[in-house]
N, C-alpha and C positions, 0 to 999 in steps of 0.2 A: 504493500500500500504506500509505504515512504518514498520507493521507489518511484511508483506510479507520479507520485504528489510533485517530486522531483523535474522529474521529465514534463510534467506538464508545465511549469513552472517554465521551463527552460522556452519550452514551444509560447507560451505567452509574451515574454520579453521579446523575441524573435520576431514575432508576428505584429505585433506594437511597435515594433522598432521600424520595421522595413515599412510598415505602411504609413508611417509618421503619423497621423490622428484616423482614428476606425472606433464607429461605435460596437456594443457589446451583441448587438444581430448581425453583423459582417463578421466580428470574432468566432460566434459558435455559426454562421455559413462556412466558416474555413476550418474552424475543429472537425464537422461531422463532414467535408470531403476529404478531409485529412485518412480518416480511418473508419469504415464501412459501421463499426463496432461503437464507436463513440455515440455519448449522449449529447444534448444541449447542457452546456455550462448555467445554472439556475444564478439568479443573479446575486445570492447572497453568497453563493460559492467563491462569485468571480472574488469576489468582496475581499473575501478573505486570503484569495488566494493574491491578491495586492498586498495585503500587508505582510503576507509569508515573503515575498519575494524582497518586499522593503526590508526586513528585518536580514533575509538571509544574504543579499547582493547588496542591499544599497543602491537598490533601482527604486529610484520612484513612479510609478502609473498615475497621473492624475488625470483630475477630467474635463475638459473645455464644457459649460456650463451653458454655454449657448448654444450648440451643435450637440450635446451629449457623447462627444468624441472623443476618447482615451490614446494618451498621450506619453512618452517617457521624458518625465520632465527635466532630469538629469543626463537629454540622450549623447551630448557633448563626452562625459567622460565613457562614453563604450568605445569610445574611436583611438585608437593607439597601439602601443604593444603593451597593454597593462596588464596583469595577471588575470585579472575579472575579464578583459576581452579577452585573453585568449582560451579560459574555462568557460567561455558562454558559446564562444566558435566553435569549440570543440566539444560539446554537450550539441549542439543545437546539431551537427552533424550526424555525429551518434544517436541523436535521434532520429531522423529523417532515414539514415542507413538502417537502421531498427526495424521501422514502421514499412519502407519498402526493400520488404525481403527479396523480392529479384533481382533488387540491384547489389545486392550485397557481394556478389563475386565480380562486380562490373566498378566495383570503387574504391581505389588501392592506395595504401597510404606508405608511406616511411617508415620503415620499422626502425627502434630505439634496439640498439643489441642487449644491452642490458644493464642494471644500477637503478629499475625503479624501484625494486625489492625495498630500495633505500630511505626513498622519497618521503615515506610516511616517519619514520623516526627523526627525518635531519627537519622536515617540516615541526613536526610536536616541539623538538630541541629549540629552533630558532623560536618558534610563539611563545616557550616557557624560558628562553634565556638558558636553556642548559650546554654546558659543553659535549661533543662527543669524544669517545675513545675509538680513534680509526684504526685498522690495518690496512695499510697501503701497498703497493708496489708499482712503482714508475717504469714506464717502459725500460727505460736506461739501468734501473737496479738489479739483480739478481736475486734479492729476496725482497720479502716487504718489513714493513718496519712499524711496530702499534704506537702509536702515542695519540695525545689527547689533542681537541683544536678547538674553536668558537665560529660554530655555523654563522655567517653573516648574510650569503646571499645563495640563492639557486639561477642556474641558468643552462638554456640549453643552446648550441650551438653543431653543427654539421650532425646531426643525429647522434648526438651526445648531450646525458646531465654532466654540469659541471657545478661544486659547489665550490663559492669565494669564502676562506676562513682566516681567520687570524690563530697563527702559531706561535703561541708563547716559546718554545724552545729557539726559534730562529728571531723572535721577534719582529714578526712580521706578518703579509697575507700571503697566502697561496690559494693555488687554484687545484682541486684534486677533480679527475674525469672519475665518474663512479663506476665506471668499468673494470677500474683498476683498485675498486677496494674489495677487502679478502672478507672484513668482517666487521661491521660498524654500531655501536650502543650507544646510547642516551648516560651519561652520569647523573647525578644529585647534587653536583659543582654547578653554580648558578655562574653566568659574568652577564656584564653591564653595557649592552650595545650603545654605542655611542651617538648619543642625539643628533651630531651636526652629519652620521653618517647616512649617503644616501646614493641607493646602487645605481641608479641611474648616472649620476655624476661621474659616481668612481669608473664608469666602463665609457662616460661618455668621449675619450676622443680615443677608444677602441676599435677597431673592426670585431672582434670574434669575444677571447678571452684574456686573450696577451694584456694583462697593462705590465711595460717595463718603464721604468722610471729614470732608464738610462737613454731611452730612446723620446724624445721632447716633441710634443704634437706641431704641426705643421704644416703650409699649405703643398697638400698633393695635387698634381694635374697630370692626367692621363689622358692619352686620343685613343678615341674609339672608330673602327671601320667597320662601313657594311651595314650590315641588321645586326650587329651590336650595338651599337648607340642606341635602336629601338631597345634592344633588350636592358639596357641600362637608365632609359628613359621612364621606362615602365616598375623596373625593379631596383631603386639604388642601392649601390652597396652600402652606403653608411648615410646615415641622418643627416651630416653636414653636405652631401651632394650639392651641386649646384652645374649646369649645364652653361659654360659662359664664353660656348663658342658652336656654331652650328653651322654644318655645310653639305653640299649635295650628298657627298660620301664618306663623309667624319663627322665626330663632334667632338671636343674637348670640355672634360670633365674638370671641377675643382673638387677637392677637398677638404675639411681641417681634420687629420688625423695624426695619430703616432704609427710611422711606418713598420708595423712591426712584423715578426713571424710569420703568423698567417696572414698577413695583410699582402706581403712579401705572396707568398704559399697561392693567395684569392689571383694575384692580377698573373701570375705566370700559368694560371691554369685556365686562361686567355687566350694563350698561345699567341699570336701574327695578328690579332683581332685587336690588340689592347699594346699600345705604348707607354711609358711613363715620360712623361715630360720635364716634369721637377718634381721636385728636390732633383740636384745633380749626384748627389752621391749615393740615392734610388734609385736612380736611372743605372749606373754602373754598376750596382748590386744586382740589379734586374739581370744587366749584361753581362756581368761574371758568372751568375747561374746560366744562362744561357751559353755559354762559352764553354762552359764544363760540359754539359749535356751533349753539347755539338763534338767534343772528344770524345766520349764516348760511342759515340753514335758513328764516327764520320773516320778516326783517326786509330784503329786499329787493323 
């Protein structure tokens, strides 16, 4: 039944959201073509089911009083990469792939290899402030090593959880892939997340998960050819994008990022499609990787 209450909840916001204002006889026209099986939504029900939803997301449904048209009054914060939009995207999918069972082998998603097992303790640790006791092993190590950390952030990145913690032994943060942890618990050691800390900031002149401290954010410019600029038009790699050159058959991207790693890793996997323009000493990084791969390839 919680289930049920659930799901429907999810299809409500969904349904409100996309149609921007719809009174509550267009709502139950689209519940009962929804599902053969569905009832009309009784109007104390819906009632209630406004306040569960307020209570549980922090969506608000209110009602235009002169139209009798239901509305999400707060619909500005669903648009982003926030936590709540990306649990309502991905509920609201889940359901609709549920409800049409023939699609269900016709709609393929990304598999995560593995480390949800984990999700639910490092989540409870971060909402109760508790430390974990990890065992880890880095690809580069030959065993792994348990010590204790302070869950700070979750994130996922190329079909990987990655969680951001602060290491008291190094005195510092790190990033651990939860692929690569052997065994992970909750403690009864509390620590004290820091008020001024906020993950958005701390990743924001990132590409992926890399923040290096050694490496100072920057403006990047890279030329794109072909039906790449569309693809980068449509898809930016990073939030500070900015398009500030355009021509029949290029277009040159801006930046503000930290050139790092994977950022390095993202634009070479471009291949002839994607230049780097500056930084100069990006550009030549770019082209020492390349220069090496061209030995390999070319020079035995």
């Amino acid at each position: 039944m919680a289930k049920d209450l659930f799901k429907r909840y999810i299809w409500l916001i969904d349904t409100i959201y996309r149609s921007k204002k719809i009174t509550l006889k267009e709502i139950n026209n689209k519940w009962l073509r929804a599902d053969s099986e569905h009832e009309p939504i009784p109007n104390r029900t819906f009632h209630n089911h406004r306040a569960a939803i307020e209570d549980f997301f922090d969506i608000i449904i209110d009602c235009d009083k002169s139209t009798n048209e239901y509305y999400i009054e707060n619909a500005e914060q669903l648009v982003g990469s926030t936590a709540r939009n990306w649990l309502l995207n991905t509920l609201t999918v889940s359901n609709l792939v549920n409800e049409s069972h023939k699609l269900k082998n016709r709609i393929l998603f990304e598999n995560i290899p593995s480390g949800q097992q984990y999700l639910t303790t490092i989540i409870e640790a971060m909402r109760d402030e508790l430390t974990l006791e990890i065992t880890y092993q880095p690809f580069w190590h030959d065993e792994a090593h348990t010590f204790e950390i302070e869950p700070y952030t979750l994130k996922i990145f190329k079909q990987r959880w990655y969680l951001l913690a602060y290491n008291p032994s190094v005195e510092g943060f790190r990033i651990y892939s939860l692929d690569r942890v052997q065994d992970l618990c909750a403690t009864e050691k509390t620590f004290k997340l820091p008020k001024d800390f906020d993950a958005e900031i701390y990743f924001e002149n990132s590409f992926g998960i890399i923040v290096d401290e050694n490496i100072e954010p920057c403006v990047v410019k890279i030329k794109t050819f072909g039906q790449k600029s569309k693809y980068f038009q449509t898809l930016p790699l990073h939030a500070s994008q900015e398009e500030v050159e355009r021509a029949e058959d290029y277009s040159v991207f801006s930046y503000f990022i930290s050139p790092t790693y994977d950022f390095r890793q993202e634009i070479l996997s471009h291949s002839d499609e994607v230049e780097v323009l500056e930084p100069m000493w990006f550009r030549e990084e770019i082209r020492g990787v390349m220069e090496r791969m061209g030995e390999m390839y070319f020079e035995k």
